[in-house]
C-alpha positions in Angstrom: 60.1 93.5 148.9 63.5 94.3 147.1 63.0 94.1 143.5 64.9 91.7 141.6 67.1 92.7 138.9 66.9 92.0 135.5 69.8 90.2 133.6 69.5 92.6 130.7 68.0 95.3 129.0 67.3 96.0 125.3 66.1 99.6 125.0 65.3 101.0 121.7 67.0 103.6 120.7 65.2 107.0 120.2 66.9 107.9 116.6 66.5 104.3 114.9 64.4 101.5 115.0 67.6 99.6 116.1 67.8 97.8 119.8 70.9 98.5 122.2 72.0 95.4 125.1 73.1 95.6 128.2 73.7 92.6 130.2 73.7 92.7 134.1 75.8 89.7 136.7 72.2 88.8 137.3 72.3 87.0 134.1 75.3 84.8 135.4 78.2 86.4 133.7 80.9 88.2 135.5 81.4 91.7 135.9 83.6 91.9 133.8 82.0 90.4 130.6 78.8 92.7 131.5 80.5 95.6 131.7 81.7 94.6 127.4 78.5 94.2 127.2 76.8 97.8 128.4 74.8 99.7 125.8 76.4 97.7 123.0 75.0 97.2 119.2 73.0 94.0 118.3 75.4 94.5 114.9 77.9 93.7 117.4 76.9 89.8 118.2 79.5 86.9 117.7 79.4 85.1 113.9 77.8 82.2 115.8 74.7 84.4 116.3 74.2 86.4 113.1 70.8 85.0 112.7 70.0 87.9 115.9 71.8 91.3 115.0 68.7 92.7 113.3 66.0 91.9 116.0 63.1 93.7 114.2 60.7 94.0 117.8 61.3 93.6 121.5 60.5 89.5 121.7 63.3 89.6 119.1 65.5 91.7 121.4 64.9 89.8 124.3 65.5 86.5 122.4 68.7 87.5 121.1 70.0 88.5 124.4 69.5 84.9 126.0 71.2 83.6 123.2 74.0 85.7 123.9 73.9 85.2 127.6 73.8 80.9 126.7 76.9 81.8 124.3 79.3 83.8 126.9 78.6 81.2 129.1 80.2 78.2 127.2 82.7 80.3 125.3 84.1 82.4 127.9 85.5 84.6 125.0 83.1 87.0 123.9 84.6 89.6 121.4 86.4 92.2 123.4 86.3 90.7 126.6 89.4 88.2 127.1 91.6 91.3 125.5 91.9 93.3 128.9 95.7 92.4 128.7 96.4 91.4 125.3 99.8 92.2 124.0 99.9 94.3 120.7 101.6 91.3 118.5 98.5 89.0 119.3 96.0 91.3 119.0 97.2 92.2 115.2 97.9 88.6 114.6 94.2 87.9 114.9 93.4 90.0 112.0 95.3 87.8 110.0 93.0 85.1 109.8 89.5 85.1 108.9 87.9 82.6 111.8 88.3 85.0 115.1 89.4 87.9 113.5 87.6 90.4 115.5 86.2 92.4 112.5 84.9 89.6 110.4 81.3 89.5 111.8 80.9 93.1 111.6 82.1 93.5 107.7 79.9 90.2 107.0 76.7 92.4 108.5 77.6 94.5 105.7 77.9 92.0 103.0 81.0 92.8 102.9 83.5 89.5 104.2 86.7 90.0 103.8 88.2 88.3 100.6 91.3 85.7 100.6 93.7 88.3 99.2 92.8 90.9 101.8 93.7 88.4 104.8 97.0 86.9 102.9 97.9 90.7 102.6 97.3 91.2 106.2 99.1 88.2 107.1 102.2 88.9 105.1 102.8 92.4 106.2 102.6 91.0 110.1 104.7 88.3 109.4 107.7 90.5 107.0 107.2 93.6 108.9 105.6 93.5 112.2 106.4 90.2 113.9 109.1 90.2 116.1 109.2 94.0 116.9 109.4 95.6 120.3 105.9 97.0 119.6 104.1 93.6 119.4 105.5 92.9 123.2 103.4 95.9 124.7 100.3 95.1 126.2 97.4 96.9 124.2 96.1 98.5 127.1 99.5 100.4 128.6 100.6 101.5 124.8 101.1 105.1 123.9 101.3 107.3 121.9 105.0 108.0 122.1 105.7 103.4 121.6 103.7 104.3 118.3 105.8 106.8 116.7 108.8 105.0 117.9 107.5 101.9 116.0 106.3 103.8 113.1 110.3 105.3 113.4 111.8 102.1 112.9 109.4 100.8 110.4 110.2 104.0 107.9 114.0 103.1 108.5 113.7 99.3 107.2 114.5 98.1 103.8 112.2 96.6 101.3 112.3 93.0 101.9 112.3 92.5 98.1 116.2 90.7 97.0 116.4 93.5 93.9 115.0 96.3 96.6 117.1 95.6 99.6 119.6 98.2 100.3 118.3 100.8 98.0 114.9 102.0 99.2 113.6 102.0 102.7 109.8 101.7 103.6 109.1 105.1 104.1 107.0 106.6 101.2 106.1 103.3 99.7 103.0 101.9 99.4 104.2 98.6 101.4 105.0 101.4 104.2 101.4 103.3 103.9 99.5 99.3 104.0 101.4 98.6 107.3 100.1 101.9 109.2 96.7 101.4 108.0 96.3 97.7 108.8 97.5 98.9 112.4 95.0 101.6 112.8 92.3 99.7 111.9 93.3 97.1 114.4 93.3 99.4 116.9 90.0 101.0 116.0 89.0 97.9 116.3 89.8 97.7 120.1 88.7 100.9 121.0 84.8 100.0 120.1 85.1 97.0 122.7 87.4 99.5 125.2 85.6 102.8 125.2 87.6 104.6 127.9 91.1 103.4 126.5 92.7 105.9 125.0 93.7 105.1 121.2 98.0 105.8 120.7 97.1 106.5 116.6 94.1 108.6 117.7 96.3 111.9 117.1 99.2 110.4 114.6 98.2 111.3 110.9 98.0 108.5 109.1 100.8 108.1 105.9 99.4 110.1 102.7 98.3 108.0 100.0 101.3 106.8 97.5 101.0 108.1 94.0 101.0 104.5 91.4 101.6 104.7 88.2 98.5 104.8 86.6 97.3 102.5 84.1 96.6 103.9 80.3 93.7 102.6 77.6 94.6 101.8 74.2 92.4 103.8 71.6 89.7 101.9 69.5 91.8 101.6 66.6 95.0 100.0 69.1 92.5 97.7 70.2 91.3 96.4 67.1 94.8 96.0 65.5 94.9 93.6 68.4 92.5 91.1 66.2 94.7 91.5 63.3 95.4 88.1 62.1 98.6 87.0 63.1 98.6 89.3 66.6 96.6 86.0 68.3 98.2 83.1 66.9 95.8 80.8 68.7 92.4 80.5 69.4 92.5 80.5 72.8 94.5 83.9 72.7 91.6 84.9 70.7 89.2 84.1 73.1 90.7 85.3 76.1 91.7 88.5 74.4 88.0 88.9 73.6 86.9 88.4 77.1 89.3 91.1 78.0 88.8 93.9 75.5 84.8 93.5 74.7 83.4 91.8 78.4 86.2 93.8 80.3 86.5 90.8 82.4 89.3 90.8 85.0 91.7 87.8 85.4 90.7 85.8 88.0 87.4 86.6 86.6 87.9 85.1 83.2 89.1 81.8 84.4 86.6 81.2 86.7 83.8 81.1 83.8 81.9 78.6 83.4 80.1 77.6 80.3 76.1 77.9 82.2 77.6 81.6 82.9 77.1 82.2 78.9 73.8 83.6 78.0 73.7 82.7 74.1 70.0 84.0 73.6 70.1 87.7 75.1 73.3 87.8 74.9 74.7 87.8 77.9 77.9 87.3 80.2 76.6 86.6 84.3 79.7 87.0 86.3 79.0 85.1 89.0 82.4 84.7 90.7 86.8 85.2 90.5 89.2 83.2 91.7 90.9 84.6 94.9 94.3 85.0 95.6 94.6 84.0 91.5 98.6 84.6 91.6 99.5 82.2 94.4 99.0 78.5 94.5 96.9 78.4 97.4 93.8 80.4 95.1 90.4 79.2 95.6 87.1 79.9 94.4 85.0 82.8 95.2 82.6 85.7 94.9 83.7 88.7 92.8 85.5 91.6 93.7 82.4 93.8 94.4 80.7 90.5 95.8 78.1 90.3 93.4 77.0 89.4 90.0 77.0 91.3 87.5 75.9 91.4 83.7 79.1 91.8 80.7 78.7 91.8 77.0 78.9 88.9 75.1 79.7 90.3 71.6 79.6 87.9 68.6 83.1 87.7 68.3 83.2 86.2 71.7 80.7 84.3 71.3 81.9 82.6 67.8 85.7 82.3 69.1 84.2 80.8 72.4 82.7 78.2 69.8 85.9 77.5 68.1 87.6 77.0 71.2 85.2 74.1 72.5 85.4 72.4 69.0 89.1 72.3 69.1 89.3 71.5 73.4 85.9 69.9 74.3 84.1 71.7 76.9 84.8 71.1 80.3 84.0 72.9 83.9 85.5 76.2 82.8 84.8 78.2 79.8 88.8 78.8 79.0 90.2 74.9 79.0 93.1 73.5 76.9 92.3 69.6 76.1 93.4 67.8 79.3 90.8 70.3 80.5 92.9 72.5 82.6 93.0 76.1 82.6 95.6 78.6 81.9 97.5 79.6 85.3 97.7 82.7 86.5 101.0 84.6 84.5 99.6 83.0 81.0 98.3 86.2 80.3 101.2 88.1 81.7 103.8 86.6 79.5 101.8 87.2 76.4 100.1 90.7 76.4 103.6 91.9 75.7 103.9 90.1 72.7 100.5 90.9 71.5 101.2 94.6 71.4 104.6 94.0 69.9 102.7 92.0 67.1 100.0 94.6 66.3 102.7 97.6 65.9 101.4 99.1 68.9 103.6 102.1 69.9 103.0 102.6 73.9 105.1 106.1 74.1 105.6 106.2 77.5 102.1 104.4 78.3 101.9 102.2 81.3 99.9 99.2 79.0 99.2 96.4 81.1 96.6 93.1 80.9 94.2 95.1 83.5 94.4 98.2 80.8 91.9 95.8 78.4 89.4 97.3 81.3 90.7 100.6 81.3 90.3 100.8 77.0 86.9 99.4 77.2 85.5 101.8 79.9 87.3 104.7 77.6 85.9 103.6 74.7 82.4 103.5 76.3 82.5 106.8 77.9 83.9 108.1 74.3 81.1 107.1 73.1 78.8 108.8 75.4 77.7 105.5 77.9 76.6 107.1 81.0 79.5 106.6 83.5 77.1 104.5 86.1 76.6 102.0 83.3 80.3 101.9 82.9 80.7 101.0 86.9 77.9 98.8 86.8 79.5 96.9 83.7 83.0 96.7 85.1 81.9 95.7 88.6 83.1 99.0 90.5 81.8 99.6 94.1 80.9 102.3 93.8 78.4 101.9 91.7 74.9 103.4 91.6 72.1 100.5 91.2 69.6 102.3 89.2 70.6 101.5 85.5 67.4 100.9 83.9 66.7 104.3 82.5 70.6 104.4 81.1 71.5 103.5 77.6 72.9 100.4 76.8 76.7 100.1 75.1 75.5 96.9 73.2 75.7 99.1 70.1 79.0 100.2 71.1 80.5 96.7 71.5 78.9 95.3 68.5 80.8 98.4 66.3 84.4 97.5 67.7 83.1 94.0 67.4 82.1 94.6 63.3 85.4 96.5 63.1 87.4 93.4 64.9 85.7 90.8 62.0 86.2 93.2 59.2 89.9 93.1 60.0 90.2 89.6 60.6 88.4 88.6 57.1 90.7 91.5 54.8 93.5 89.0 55.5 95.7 91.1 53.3 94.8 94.6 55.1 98.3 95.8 56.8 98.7 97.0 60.2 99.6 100.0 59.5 96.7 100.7 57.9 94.3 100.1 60.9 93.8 103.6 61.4 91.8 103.8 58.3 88.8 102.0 59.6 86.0 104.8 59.5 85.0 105.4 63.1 81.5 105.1 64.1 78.8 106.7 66.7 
């Protein structure tokens, strides 16, 4: 008696305690989706299915495979297998969108989802750079290597699309240029793991060296408290927001997005629980933060009493930073002031590249100055990179509450110049 075959298989494999599928036409599919579907990754499973790309035993192997069986059968679109003869333009162009992007389910397995900005950046470049090309009309499948560095030629030959850029720099050697060739090799990196005998064109083209930016500078502990000299922060909600920069080293989006049950006033504590995304444009929403999880920042008592001040004077309302129709400040409010601040306090930048983001840069310099162990310092700024085992590092409370004891001393001596900041006795 002929044996029957099985629709799949879900060995285990031999270095991991991770399953593999392989789905066979007797489950009902077509050739052609099982053969997308030989010796692939669970990890690999449509968003629809997340709940079964960890299968921790066989039943759970086996259970996850008729689900995806059931889910190729009313889709008829499984990832990688209606893209046989996809041209280039619309394979990119699904990239630029966060529902079918092709990578999406594998960057949310790794807690990772991509972010509004990252898609809006992805979608710009294709639209202002891409779109339209004679790349974008080859078929994924038939391009080479030689239709890549032709593309890549014509690219480094365009102008900036910026109105005060256009006919004096060209694309090549910018950073705009070195995003473009990078969001295409990652697109078709991406099609390689669902076509493992297609040969990738950008397999053997280097990809564009990293451009140089200008890198941001700190200010030095006496800079930043001439900053809370009275008259440098006319208002109190300069004061505040100047607070959360320098002493929480709270990015933008960040600071806006605070709401008042994010203020521990007993520890204290700051819980940054979430940024707005895509804060410059109008089309920002609500989100996780840029690491894409919370995270603990000071909450000095300069903060803490200016925060005070501010809610007597405005009311509270959802957001920690409100004016008194109970809308926040938008997103260049900061921009169009910092300047002024620095003028105000007699801050000489020499050549420094001083910037709102550098309140981060100061505070992580003043820390490490200090002696704050640098993995503190990620874990407080909300770095990547971080390491997760703080406990046994010190704390920079102390450090924040000197610059904060410094910041009230020089607010209350109401008749103490700014030029002679530099004669506050430094501590530690």
């Amino acid at each position: 008696m002929p044996r029957v075959p099985k629709p799949f298989i879900t060995p285990r494999r031999n270095d991991a305690k991770t399953y593999q599928i392989s789905l066979n036409p007797a489950c009902g599919l077509s050739e052609r989706i099982c053969r997308q579907w030989k010796r692939r990754s669970f990890q690999d499973f449509p968003l629809e299915l997340v709940q079964f790309r960890n299968p921790k035993n066989k039943a759970s192997a086996q259970a996850g495979a008729f689900a995806l069986i059931e889910f190729l059968k009313k889709t008829h679109d499984p990832s990688g297998v209606s893209t046989d003869r996809i041209e280039v333009g619309k394979w990119l162009k699904k990239f630029t969108t966060i529902e079918g992007n092709p990578r999406s389910a594998r960057i949310i397995a790794k807690n990772r989802p991509y972010s509004v900005n990252t898609i809006n950046r992805y979608e710009g470049l294709f639209r202002v750079y891409i779109d339209g090309d004679l790349f974008t009309k080859l078929l994924m499948q038939e391009t080479e290597e030689a239709d890549a560095l032709e593309f890549i030629s014509r690219l480094a030959r365009r102008d900036m699309t910026r109105n005060d850029l256009k006919g004096k720099y060209k694309l090549a050697g910018t950073e705009t240029f070195e995003k473009i060739i990078k969001f295409i090799r990652m697109a078709f990196k991406e099609y390689q793991k669902s076509h493992q005998k297609w040969h990738n064109p950008f397999r053997d083209i280097e990809p564009p060296k990293n451009v140089k930016k200008i890198p941001r500078d700190a200010l030095t502990e006496d800079e930043v408290v001439s900053l809370f000299m009275p008259g440098v922060l006319p208002d109190t909600m300069e004061l505040a927001i100047c607070g959360a920069m320098f002493l929480a080293g709270l990015r933008r989006g960040e600071i806006f997005a605070l709401r008042p049950e994010d203020l521990d006033w007993r520890t204290p504590k700051i819980i940054v629980r979430s940024a707005w995304q895509n804060f410059d444009s109008v089309n920002r929403e609500l989100g996780t933060t840029k690491s894409k999880k919370e995270r603990v920042a000071p909450f000095d008592q300069v903060l803490q009493e200016t925060i005070k001040k501010l809610w007597e004077e405005n009311g509270q309302y959802e957001f920690v930073f409100s004016f008194k129709n109970g809308k926040t400040p938008g997103p260049s409010w900061i921009k169009g002031r910092f300047k002024k601040w620095i003028a105000r306090a007699g801050i000489k930048l020499n050549g420094r590249n001083i910037v709102p983001h550098s309140s981060r840069h100061s505070l992580a310099s003043l820390l490490e100055a200090r002696g704050v162990p640098l993995r503190y310092i990620q874990e407080l700024l909300g770095h990547f990179d971080l390491k997760t085992t703080i406990g046994y590092l010190h704390s920079p409370e102390g450090t924040i509450r000197d610059i904060g004891k410094k910041i009230e001393s020089a607010r209350n001596e109401q008749s103490l110049p700014t030029a002679n900041v530099s004669r506050f006795e430094k501590t530690g």
